[in-house]
N, C-alpha and C positions, 0 to 999 in steps of 0.2 A: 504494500500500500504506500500511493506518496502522498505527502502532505503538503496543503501549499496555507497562504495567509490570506484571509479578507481583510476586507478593507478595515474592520473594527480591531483586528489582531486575530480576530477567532482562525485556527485551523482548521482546515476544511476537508477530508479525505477524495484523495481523488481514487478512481476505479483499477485497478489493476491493466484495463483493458483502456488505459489514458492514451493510445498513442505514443509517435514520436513524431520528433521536428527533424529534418535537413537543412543547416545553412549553405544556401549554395556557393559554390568557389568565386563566382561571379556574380555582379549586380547588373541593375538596369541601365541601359547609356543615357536615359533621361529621368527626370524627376517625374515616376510614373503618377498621373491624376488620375487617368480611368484605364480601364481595363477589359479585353470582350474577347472570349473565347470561340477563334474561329471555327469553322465545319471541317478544314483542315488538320484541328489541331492544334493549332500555333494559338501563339495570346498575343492579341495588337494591344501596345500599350499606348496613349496616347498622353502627351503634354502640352501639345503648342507652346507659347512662353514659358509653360513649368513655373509659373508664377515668381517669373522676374520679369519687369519691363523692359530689362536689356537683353531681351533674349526674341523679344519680339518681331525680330527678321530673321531669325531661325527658320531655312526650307528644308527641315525633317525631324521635326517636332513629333516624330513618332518611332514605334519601335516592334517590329515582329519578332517573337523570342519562336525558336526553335529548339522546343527542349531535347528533342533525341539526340542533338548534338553540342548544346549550349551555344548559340548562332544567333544574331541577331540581325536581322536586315532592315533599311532606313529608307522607307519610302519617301518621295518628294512630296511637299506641301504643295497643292495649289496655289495658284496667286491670284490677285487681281488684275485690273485693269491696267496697271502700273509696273507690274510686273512683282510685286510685293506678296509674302507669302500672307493667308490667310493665317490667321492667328486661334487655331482650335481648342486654346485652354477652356475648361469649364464649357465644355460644347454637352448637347444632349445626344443622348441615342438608342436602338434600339434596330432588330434585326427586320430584316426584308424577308420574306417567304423563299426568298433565291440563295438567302447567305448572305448575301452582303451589309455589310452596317451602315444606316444609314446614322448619318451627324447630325446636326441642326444648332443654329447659333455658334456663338466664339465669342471672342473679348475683341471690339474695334479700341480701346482707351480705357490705359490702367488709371486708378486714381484721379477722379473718380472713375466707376470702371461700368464701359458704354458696352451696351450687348451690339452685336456683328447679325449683319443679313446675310445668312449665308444656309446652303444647303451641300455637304459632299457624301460620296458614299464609299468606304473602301470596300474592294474587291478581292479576296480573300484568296480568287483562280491565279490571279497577277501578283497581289501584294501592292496593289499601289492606287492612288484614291484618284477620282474622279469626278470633277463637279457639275452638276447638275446642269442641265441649259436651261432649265427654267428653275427660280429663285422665289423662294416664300419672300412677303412682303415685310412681316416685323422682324426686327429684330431681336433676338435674345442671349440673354447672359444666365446661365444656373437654368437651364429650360429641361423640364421634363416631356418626354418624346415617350411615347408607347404604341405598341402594334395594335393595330384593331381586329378582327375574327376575319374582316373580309380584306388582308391585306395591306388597310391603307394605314397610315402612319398617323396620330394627331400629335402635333407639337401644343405643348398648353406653358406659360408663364414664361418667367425670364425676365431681366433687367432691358428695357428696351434702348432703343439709339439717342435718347435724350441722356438716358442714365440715373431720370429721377423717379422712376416705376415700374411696376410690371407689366408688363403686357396681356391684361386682360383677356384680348381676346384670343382662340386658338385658331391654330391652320393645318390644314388634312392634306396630305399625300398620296397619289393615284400613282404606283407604279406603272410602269409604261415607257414607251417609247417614241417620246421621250417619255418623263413622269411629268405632273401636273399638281399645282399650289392650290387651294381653295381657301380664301379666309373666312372663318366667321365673323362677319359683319356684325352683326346682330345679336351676338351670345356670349357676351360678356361676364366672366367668372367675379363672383365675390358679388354680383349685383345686391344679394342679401342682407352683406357687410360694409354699409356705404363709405364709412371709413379706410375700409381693409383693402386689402391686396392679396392673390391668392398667391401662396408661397414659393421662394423658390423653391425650385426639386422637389417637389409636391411628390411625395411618394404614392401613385397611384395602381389600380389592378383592374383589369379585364375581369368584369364579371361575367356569369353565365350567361343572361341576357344582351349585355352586350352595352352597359352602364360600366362608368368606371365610379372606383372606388376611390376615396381620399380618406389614408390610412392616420393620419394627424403628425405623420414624420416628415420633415421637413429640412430646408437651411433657411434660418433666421424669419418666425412664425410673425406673419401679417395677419394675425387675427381670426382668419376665418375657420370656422369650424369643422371639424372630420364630418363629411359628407358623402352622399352618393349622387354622382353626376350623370346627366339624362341628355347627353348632343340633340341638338336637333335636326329632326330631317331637313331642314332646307337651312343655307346658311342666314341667312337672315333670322331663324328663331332665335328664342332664347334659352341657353341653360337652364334645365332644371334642378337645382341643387336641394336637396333630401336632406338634410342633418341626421346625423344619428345619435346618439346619446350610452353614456356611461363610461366613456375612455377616464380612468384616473389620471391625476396630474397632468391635464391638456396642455400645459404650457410647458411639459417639459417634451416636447417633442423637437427640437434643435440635435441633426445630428444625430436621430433616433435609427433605429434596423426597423423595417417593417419585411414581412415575408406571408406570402398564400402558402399556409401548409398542406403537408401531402396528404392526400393527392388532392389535385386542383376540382377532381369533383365535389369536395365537399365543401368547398367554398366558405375557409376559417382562414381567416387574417390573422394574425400575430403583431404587435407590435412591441418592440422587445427596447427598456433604458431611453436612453436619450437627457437634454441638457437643455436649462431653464437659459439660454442666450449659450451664444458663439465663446467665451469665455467662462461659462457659469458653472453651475453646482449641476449633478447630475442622477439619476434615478434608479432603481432595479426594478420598476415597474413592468410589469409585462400583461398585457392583457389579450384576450381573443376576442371576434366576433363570429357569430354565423352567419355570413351572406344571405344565407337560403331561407331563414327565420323569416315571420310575415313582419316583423317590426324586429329590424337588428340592432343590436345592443350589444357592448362591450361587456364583457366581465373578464374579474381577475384571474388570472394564472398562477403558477408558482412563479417566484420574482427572482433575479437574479441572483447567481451568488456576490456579483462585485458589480458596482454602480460601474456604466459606461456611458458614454457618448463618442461619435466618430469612431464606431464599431462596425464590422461587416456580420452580415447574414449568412449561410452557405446551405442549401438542400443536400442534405447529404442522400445517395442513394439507397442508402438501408432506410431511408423514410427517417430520419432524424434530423435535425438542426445545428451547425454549428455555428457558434458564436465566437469570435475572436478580434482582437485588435481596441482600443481605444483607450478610455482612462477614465477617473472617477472625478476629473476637476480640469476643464476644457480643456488649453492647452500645456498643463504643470503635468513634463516626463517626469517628475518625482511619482505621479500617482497616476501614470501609466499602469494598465493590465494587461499582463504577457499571457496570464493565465486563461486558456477558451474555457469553452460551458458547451458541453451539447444537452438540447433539449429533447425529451423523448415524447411525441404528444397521444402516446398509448396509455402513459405512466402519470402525464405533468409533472414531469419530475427531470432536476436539472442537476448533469454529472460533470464535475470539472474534469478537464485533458492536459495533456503532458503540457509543460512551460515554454512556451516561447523562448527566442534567446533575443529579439529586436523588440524595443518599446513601438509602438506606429499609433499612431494620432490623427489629428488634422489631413487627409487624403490618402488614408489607409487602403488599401485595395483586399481584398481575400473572392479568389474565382474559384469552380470545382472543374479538375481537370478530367477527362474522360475516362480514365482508368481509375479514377475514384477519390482521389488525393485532391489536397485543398491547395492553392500558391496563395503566397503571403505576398505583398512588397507595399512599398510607398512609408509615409509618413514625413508632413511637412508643417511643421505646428509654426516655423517664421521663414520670413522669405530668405533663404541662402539656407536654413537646415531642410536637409533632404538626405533621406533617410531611403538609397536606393537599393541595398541589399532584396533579399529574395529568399523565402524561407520556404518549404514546401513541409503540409502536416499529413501522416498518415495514419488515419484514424485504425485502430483497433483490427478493424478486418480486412486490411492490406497484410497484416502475418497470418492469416487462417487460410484452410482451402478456399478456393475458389472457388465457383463457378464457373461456366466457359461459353459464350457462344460459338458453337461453331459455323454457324451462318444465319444469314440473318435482310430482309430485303433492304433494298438503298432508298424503296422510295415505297410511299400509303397512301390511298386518298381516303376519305372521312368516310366513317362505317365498313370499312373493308374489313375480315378477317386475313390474318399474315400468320406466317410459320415462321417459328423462331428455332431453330435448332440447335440441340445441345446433349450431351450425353448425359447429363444428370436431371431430364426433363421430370421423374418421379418426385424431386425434393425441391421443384419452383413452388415457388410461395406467391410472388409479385413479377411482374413484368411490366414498365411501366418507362415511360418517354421522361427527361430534364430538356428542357428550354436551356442551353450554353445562354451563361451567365455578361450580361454587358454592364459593369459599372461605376460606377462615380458617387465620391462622398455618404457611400452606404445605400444612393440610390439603385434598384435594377426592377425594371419594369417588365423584362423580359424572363424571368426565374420562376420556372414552375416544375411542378412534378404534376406528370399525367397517367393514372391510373389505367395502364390495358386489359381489363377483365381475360380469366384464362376460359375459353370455353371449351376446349377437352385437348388431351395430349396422348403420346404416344411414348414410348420407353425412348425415345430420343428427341422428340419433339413437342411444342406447346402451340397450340391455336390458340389466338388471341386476338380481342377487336377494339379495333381504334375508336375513337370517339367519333359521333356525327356532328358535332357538335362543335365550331369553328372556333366559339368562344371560350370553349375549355384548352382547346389546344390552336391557338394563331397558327397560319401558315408557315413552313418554313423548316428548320433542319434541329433533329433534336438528337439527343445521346439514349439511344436504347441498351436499359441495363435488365439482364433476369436478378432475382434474390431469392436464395435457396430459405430452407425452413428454418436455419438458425441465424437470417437476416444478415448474410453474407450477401454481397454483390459481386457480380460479374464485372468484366472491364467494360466499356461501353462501346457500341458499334450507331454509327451514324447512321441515321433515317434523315428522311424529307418529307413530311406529311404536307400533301400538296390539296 
């Protein structure tokens, strides 16, 4: 048994089955801000200025990490009209049903700091970005971007081109060829809150329906309240925003983890700590909701073992949660947490993992790699500390047997059944899709687990049916992992649910 410390002194027992960390020999070549786990494989990390203003003519403000051989390759920044690179720091995003990520917004002007018109998508075939010919109209800075069931992209908030608000309104995305902008005119977020502003990085979810969710996590809370949002069919309507009620400590949602837990059918939100202001005091709060409930309501959880804020989320494939990266007092690395938490939501019950060896703060990244293992890097709590190392955790059932797939298809359409083959088809338990994780300051819009009911098997294989249902599972390319009956996973093999 190991023991580690909370935050009060008490020692805490951790599981035997904690885990280990890798520090890697090498770091990142930029001060990683976001982070998106390609179809490939590869993790594009992105910085633009890495938040220095002297950096902001930087044309390869980004970075594809090649882990099978520690490689990193530097795709070129677009430019503008002038030939000047696009500046992608603190940009939003979220994946295209093809793979590709798309971007939205950037920083045009540090201090005060103006959000950028811009739209790019990199290409994951190439490794190298591409911008759009047609351009959304606002501007945005800290903008949250998510996938909709049928495709198209909504960008919603952000610091607009003035630099003294947010941009109210959203704008939708029609992949295509070319792609096409639509603004809502007319649909204005926060109308509720006349005062307010809807927040940056509004940590949002695709519901069943086809409503997004506003989880109450946030960067630096304008007020408005944890909601359920209702687009409207024509751009010209208006938002309908829903309020929900019972989140504990609403105001401490600065820098919060929110997550849909597994599996996305059942439609429970998590929102997990978070921090009363950018600098402040911070929570172990954790609460759920049920989406599906006729009137949803937060209630509470087991609450963490150590206060964090500017923490990441991670879907682990045995259907668990892991929690790792942030601190207990904004940005003071004295009261850094090295120590993760996985949550088990069979159990409600929260088990600490083996210890970190890096403090990470302020634009912590934690992604889940395909083969089941979590990567760590980032941390920039002032401008010039940057904290680019790279730490990778392997939870508990990376040393047990395995599973295996031994085949498995490339590509699903919705309500199909698939054959998934494997030589230990008698001892699957779950079979079920992860959305590859894209994110930034704790946001990821794109992070689900999707449940593939088994509908019968064979001594070497499992039938299994995919959802009909667009809004459970978005278009696009996900990690298909089997999990035998003692909640061991397999490695993941790449699907396209088209």
């Amino acid at each position: 048994m190991i023991l580690d410390q909370a935050d009060n002194g008490t020692l805490i027992a951790q599981a035997s089955g904690a885990g280990s960390w890798q520090l890697l020999s090498y770091s990142c070549p930029i001060n990683p801000i976001h982070a998106a786990v390609l179809r490939t494989g590869r993790i594009l990390f992105i910085a633009g200025s890495g938040n220095n203003p002297n950096n902001t003519s930087t044309t390869n403000g980004a970075a594809v990490l090649n882990l099978s051989n520690g490689t990193f390759t530097r795709p070129t920044t677009p430019t503008d009209g002038t030939g000047s690179p696009f500046d992608l720091f603190c940009v939003g995003h979220s994946f295209l049903s093809d793979g590709r990520l798309m971007c939205v917004g950037g920083t045009e002007q540090y201090d005060p700091f103006v959000g950028l018109t811009l739209a790019v998508i990199f290409d994951p075939s190439t490794n190298q970005w591409v911008k759009e010919s047609n351009q959304p109209d606002g501007a945005r800075w800290y903008p949250t971007v998510i996938t909709m069931g049928d495709g198209r992209v909504v960008a919603i908030g952000g610091i607009d081109e003035t630099g003294g608000q947010v941009d109210n309104y959203p704008e939708s995305y029609l992949p295509g060829n070319p792609g096409t902008w639509s603004y809502f005119s007319g649909a204005e977020l926060g109308w509720a809150y006349p005062t307010s502003r809807f927040p940056m990085y509004s940590h949002l979810f695709l519901m069943q329906d086809g409503r997004l969710f506003f989880s109450g996590a946030y960067f630096e809370s304008t007020g408005v309240a944890t909601s359920i949002l209702t687009l409207p069919t024509s751009y010209q309507g208006q938002i309908i925003e829903t309020p929900v009620s019972g989140l504990q400590n609403p105001d401490y949602g600065d820098q919060a983890a929110s997550v849909l837990l597994p599996p996305a059918q059942d439609q429970k939100v998590m929102i997990i700590g978070g921090g009363n202001g950018y600098y402040g005091n911070t929570t172990t709060r954790v609460n759920i909701i049920d989406l599906k409930a006729s009137s949803p309501t937060y209630t509470a959880a087991a609450p963490l073992n150590f206060k964090r804020m500017h923490h990441n989320a991670v879907l682990l494939p045995d259907r668990t949660v892991f929690v790792c990266n942030g601190g207990a007092m904004g940005e003071d690395a004295n009261q850094g947490t090295r120590t993760p938490e996985i949550y088990n939501p069979a159990t409600n019950t929260w088990t600490t993992a083996a210890t970190a060896q890096k403090t990470r703060l302020y634009h912590a990244l934690a992604v889940l790699l395909p083969d089941g293992r979590v990567l760590t890097t980032g941390g920039n709590p002032a401008r010039g500390t940057e904290e680019k190392s790279i730490e990778i955790y392997s939870p508990a059932y990376m040393s047990q047997t395995r599973p295996t797939i031994s085949s498995a298809p490339t590509s699903a359409t919705y309500g199909a059944t698939i054959t998934v083959n494997t030589s230990q088809a008698n001892s699957v338990k779950w079979v079920h899709l992860i959305r590859p994780m894209a994110t930034t300051h704790g946001l990821d819009t794109d992070q689900r687990l999707v449940d593939l009911p088994i509908s019968s098997r064979t001594s070497n294989s499992v039938n299994v049916t995919v959802t009909s249902n667009r809004n459970i599972a978005p278009p696009g390319y996900y990690m298909l992992f089997i999990v035998n009956n003692s909640n061991v996973p397999s490695q993941a093999k790449w699907i396209q649910i088209t």
